[in-house]
RODO-2510 file (C-alpha; in nm, 4 decimals, decimal comma):
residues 294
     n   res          X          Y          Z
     1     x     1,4560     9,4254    11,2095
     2     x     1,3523     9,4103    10,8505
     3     x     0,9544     9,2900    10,7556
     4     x     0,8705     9,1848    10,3640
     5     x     0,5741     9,1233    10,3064
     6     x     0,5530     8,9175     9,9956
     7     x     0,2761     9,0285     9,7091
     8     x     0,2163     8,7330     9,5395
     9     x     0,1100     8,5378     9,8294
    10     x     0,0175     8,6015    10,2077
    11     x     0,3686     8,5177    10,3088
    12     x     0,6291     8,7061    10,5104
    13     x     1,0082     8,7125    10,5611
    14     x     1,2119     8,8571    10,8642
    15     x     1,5808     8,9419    10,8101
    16     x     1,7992     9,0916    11,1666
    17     x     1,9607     9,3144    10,9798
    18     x     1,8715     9,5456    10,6171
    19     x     2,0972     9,4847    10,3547
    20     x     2,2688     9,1898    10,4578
    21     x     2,2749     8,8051    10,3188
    22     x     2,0901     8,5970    10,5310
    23     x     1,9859     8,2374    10,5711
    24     x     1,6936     8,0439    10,7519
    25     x     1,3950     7,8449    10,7644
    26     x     1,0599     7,9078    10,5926
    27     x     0,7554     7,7667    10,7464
    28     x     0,4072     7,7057    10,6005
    29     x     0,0836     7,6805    10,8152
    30     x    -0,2978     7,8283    10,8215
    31     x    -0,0996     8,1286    11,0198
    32     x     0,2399     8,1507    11,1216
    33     x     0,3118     8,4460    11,3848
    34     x     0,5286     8,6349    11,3481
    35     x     0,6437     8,6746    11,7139
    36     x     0,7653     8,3215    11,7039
    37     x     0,9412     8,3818    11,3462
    38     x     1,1987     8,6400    11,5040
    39     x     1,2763     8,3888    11,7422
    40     x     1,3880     8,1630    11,4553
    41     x     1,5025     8,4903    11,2850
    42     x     1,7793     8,5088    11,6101
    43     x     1,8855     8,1780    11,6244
    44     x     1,9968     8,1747    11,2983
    45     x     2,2023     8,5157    11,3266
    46     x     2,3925     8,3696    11,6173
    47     x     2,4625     8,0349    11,4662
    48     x     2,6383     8,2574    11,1856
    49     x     2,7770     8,4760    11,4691
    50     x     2,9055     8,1583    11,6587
    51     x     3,0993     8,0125    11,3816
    52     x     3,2285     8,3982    11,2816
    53     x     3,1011     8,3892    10,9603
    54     x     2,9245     8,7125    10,8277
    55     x     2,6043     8,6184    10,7562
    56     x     2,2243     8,7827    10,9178
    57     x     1,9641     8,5154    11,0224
    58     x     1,5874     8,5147    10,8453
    59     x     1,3037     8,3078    10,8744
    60     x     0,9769     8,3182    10,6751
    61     x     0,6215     8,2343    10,7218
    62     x     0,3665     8,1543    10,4652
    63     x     0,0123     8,1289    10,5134
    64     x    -0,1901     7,8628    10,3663
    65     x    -0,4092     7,5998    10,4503
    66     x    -0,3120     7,2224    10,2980
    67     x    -0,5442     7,2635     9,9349
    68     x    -0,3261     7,5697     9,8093
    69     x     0,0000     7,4742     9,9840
    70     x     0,1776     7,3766     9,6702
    71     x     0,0687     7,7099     9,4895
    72     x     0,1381     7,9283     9,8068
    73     x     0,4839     7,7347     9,8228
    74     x     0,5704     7,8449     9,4546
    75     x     0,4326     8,1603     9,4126
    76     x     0,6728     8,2371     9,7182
    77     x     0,9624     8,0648     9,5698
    78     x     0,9087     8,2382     9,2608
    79     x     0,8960     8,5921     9,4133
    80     x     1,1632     8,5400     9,5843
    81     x     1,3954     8,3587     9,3168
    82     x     1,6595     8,6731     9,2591
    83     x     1,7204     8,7124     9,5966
    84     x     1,8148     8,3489     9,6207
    85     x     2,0055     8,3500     9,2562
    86     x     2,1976     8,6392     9,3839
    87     x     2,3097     8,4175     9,7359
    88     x     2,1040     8,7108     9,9497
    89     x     1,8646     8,5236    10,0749
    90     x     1,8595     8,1386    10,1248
    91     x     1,5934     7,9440    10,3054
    92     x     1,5837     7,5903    10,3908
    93     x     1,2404     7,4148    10,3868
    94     x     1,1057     7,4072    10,7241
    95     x     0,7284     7,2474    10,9264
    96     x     0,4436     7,2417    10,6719
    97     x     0,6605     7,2463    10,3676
    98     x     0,7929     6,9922    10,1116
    99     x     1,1718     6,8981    10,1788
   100     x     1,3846     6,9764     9,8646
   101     x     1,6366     6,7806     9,7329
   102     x     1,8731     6,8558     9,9637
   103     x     1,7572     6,7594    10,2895
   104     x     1,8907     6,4451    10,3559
   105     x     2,2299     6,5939    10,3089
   106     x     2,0944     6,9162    10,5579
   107     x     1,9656     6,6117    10,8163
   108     x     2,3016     6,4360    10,7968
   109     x     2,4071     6,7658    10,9529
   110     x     2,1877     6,7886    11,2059
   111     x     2,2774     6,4500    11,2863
   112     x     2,6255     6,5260    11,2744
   113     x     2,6227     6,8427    11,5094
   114     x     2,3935     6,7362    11,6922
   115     x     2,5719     6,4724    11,8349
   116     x     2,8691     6,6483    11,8345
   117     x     2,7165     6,8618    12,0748
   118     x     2,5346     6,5674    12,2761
   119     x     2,9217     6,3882    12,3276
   120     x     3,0693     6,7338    12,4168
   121     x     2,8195     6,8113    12,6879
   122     x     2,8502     6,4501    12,8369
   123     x     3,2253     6,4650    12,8720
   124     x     3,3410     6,3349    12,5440
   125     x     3,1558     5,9889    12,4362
   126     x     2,7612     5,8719    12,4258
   127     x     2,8405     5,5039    12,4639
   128     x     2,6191     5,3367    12,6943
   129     x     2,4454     5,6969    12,7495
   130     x     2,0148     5,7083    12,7966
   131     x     1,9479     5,9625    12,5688
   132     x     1,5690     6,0526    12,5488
   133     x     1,4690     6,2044    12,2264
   134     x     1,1759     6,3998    12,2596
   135     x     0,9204     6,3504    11,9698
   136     x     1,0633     6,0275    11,9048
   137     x     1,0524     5,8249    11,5416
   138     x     0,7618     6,0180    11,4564
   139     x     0,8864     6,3655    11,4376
   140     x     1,3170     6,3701    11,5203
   141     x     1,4507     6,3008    11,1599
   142     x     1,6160     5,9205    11,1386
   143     x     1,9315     6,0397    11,0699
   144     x     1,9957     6,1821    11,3986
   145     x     1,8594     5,8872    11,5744
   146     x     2,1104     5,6367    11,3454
   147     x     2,3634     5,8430    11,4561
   148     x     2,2738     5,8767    11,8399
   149     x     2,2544     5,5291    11,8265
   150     x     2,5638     5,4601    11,5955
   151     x     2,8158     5,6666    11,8892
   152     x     2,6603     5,3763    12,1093
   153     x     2,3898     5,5752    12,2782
   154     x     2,0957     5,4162    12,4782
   155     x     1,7675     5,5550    12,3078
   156     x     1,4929     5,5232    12,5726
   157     x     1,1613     5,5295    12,5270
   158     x     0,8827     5,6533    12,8104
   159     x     0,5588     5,4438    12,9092
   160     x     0,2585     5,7021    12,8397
   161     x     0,4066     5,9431    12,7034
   162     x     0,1145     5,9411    12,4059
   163     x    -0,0965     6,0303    12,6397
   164     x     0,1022     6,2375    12,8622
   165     x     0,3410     6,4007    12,6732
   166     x     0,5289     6,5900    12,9682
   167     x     0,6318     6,2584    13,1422
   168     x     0,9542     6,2540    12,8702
   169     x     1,0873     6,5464    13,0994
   170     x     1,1170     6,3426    13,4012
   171     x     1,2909     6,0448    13,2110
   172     x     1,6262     5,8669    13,4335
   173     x     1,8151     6,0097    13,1062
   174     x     2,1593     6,1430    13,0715
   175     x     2,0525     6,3707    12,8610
   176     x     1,7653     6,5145    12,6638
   177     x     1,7439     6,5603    12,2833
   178     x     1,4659     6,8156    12,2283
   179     x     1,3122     7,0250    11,9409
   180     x     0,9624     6,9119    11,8166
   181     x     0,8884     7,3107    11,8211
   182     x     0,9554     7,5923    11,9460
   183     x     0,9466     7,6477    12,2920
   184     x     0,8876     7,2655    12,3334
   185     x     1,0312     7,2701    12,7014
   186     x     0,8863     7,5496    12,9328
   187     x     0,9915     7,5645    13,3038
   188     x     0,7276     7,3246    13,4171
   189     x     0,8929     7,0546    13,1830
   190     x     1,2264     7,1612    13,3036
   191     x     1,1726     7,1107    13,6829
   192     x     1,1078     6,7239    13,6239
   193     x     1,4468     6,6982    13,4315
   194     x     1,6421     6,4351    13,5880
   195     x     1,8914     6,4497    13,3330
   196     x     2,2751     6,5980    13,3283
   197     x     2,2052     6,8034    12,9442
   198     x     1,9752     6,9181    12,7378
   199     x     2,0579     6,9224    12,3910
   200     x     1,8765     7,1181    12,0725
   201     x     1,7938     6,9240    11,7354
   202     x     1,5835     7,2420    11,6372
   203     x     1,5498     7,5931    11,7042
   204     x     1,4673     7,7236    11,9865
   205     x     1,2986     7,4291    12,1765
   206     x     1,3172     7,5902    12,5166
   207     x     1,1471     7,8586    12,6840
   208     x     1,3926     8,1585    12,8779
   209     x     1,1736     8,0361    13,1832
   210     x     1,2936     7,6820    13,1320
   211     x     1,6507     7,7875    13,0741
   212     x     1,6581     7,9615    13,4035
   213     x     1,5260     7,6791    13,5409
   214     x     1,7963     7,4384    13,3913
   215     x     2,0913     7,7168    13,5123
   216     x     1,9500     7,7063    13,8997
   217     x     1,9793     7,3174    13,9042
   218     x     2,2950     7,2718    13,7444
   219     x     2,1638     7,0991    13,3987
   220     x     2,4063     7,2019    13,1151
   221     x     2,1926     7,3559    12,8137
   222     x     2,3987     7,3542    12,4845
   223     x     2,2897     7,6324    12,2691
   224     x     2,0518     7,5702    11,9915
   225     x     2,2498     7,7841    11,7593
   226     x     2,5453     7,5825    11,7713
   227     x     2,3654     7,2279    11,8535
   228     x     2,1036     7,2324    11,5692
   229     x     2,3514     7,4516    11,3352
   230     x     2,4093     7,1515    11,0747
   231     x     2,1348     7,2764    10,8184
   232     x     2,2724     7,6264    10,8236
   233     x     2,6277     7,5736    10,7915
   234     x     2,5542     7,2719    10,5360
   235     x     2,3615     7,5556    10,3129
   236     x     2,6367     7,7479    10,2492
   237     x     2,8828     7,7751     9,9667
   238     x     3,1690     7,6723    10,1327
   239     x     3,0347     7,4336    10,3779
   240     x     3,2313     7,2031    10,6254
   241     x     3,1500     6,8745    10,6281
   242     x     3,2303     6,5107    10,7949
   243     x     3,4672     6,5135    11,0382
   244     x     3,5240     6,9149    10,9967
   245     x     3,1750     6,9817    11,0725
   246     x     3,2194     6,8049    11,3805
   247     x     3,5400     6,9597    11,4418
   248     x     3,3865     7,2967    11,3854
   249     x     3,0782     7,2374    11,6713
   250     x     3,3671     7,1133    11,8790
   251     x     3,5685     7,3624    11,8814
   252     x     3,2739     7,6873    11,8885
   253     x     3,2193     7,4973    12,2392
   254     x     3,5165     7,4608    12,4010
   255     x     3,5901     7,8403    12,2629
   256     x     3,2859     7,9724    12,4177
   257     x     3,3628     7,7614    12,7235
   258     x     3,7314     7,9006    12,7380
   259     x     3,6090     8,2624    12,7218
   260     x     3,3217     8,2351    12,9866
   261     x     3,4193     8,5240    13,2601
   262     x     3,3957     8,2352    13,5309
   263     x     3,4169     7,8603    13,6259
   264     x     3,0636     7,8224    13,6574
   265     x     2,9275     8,0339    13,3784
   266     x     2,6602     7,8184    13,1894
   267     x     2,7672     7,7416    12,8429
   268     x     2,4432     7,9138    12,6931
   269     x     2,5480     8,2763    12,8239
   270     x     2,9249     8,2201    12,7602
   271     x     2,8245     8,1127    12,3674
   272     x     2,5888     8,4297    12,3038
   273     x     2,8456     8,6636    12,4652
   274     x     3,1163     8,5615    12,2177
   275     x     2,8617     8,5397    11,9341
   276     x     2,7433     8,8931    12,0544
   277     x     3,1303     8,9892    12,0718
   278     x     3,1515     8,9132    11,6905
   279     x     2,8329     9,0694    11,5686
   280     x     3,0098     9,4140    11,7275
   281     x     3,2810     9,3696    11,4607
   282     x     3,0555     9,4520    11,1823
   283     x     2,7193     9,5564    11,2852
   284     x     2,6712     9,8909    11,4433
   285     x     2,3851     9,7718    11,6263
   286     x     2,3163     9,4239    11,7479
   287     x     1,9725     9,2454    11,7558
   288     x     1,7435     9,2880    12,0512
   289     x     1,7376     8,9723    12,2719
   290     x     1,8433     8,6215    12,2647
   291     x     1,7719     8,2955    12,0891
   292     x     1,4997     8,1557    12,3168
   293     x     1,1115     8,0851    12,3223
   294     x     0,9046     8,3494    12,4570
***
């Protein structure tokens, strides 16, 4: 698991495998761990892996506080510029920095896999679904809300919730929408779930506590690597859009779903086994763990 350590700037990027092309987020803050990084650094690689495409995840860090942001930002842009002229490295704009020119096309993704994802789990359609979307207005982009909303969906909102942010778990939703940050949901927050699915708009919003949790009591968890995928698979050359996009999530599910070694085999474990199953066809050895919050 490859570290960089930029030398222009106290900034960082985290690659699963040496010598591969690899695509992600980059993050800016007064310190961004790098613990939580390779979790963002996995979820990537198997949103490549799920959609067979061969591709490495990365995810960077850079540390600065909001006065020498913009420098930071471009002194690690500009150290990095011939790894992204030479399609080796690409990294989206992620928390803390300034969206680029292409992110309303990269939330139109979201919006568009995400709710791809949201219908699949609920057995085909959101209309007249409760859908709780955790952050709300003020943090999911408005894309995926206009969408939600668009395929007919309920959007519900939760008395107190300013104040008490963990009463959104325990919502009388159909399903959840979650991914303020990561590891948003532990297993406390998954206990009160009252809904039928969980479903990802970021990286890895749940904890592995929470998705054990969600397995014992029956509460279908679609994978953040396929749910939240939009951004990744809208950064690349070649990149499905529209109805194929759609298609795409669609059929990665029902795939994974088909190939699960038994009726009741939760759709997270069936998905990373058959994303797993493709990193063996052209890595000798695979990443350590899965794409979940510590």
């Amino acid at each position: 698991m490859p570290v960089r350590k930029l030398e222009t700037v106290d900034a960082f990027v985290l690659t699963d495998f040496a010598d591969v092309p690899a695509s992600g987020y980059v993050r800016r803050g007064r310190k961004i761990l790098q613990s939580s990084t390779w979790d963002l650094t996995r979820s990537a690689t198997y949103t490549f892996a799920a959609f067979s495409i061969e591709r490495g995840g990365a995810s960077a860090g850079v540390n600065a506080v909001d006065e020498g942001a913009e420098e930071a930002i471009a002194s690690f842009r500009a150290e990095l510029s011939s790894d992204v002229e030479s399609g080796a490295l690409a990294l989206l704009d992620g928390k803390g920095v300034r969206r680029a020119s292409d992110a309303q096309n990269h939330e139109q993704a979201l919006a568009t896999t995400v709710t791809t994802a949201a219908k699949w789990a609920l057995g085909g359609s959101l209309d007249g679904r409760r859908l709780i979307v955790e952050g709300g207005p003020a943090v999911a982009p408005e894309p995926l809300l206009q969408r939600l909303a668009d395929e007919g969906a309920e959007l519900l909102t939760v008395d107190g919730v300013a104040e008490k942010p963990w009463l959104i778990w325990g919502a009388d939703a159909d399903a959840v929408v979650v991914g303020s940050k990561p590891g948003a949901m532990t297993h406390q927050g998954a206990e009160m779930l009252k809904a039928k699915a969980v479903i990802p708009w970021a990286p890895t919003p749940v904890t592995t506590k929470a998705l054990a949790v969600m397995i014992k009591n029956g509460i279908v968890y679609v994978p953040d690597f396929v749910a939240a995928s939009g951004p990744l698979l809208a950064g690349l050359s070649n990149a499905p859009s529209g109805v194929e996009l759609s298609e795409t999530v669609t059929s990665a599910l029902d795939e994974s779903a088909a190939s699960a070694t038994s009726a009741d085999e939760p759709i997270f474990l069936a998905a990373s086994r058959k994303a797993e199953a493709f990193l063996a066809t052209w890595q000798e050895t695979l990443p350590f763990g899965r794409p979940l919050a510590g």
